[in-house]
N, C-alpha and C positions, 0 to 999 in steps of 0.2 A: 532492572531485569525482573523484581518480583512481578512490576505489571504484566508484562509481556508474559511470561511464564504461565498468571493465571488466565490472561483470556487466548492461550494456546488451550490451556486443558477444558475452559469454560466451551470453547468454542468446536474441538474435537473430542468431549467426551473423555478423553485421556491423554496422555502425553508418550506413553507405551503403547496403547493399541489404540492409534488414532484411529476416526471417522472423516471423511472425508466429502460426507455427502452436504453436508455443511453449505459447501461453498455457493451449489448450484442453487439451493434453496433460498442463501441469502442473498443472491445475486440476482434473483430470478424477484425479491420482493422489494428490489433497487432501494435499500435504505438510505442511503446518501442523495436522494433525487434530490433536497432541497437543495444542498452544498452544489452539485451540477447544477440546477436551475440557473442559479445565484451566480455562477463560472461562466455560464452560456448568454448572459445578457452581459458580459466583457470579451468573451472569447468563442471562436468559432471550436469549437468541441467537438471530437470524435472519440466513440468508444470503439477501445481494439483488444477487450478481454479477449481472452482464450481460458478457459477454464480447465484444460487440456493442460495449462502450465503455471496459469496464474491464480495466486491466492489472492487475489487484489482487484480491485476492476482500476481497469487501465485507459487513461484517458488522454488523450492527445490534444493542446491547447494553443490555439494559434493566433495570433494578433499583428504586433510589429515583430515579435519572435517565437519561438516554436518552444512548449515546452513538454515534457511526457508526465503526468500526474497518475502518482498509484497508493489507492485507496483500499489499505486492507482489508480482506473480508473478516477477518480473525479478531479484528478489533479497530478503535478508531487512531491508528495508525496510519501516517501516510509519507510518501518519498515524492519531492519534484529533482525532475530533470531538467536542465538545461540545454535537451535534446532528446527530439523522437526516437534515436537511434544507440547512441553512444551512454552506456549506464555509467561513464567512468565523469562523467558533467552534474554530479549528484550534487544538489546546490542546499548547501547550510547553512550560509549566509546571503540572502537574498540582494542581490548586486544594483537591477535593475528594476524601475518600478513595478513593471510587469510580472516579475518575480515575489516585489515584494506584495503587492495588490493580491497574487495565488496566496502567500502563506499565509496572509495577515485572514482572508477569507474562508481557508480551510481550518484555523487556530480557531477563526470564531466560530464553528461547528465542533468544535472538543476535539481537533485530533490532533494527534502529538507527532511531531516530526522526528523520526530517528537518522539519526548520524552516521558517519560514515562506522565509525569504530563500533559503533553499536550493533552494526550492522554483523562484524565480523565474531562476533560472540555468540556460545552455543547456549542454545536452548535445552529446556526439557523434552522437547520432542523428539522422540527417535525413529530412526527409520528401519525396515524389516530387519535389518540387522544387528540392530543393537547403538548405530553410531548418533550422535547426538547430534538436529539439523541447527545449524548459525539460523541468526535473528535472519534474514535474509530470505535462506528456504522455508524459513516457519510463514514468517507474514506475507511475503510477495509474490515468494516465486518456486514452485514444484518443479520444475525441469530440474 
């Protein structure tokens, strides 16, 4: 958690009075191209950020199976899906090649895979009210 904690406050300036303008700017200077390049000569790739909700740039990855890839912007952090649709398919054990082909390719670019339980654990960032966001709201996902 200490990781996560520091590149929350490296990333918004504070953990209290976060910034958020962060995300656009590092989205907008696609730091991860290489890691997509590298996904895109395996799999037919769509980006479907919204930065309206997502802290993450969000990748849709398709082959013999469908998978949802989200790449924190907060740090190199990242969740696969086992579905474009269904976030409850969060794969931590990569079952099938194709699965394991995404983690072994996104590990070799330095980003750490967080777990389900990891997920459900509070951060130092808090929101206008005082209450403290889960690993989940901090790195993924703003809605």
């Amino acid at each position: 958690m200490d990781t996560i904690n520091q590149a929350i406050v490296v990333a918004h300036g504070s953990a209290t009075v976060p910034h958020y303008g962060f995300l656009q700017k590092t989205y907008d200077k696609r730091p991860y191209q290489p890691l997509v390049a590298e996904l895109a000569s395996r799999f037919a790739i769509t980006d479907t950020t919204d930065l309206n909700y997502d802290s993450a740039m969000v990748y849709h990855l398709c082959q013999q199976e469908e998978h949802c890839l989200l790449l924190s912007l907060v740090g190199k952090f990242f969740l696969l899906f086992d579905s474009l649709v269904d976030r409850e398919c969060l794969v931590e054990q990569p079952a099938t090649e194709e699965s394991r082909a995404v983690f072994r390719t996104v590990q070799q670019h330095g980003f750490v895979s967080i777990d389900r339980t990891t997920l459900e654990r509070h951060t130092c960032l808090v929101d206008d009210e005082g209450v403290s966001k889960t690993v989940w709201e901090a790195l993924f996902d703003r809605s």
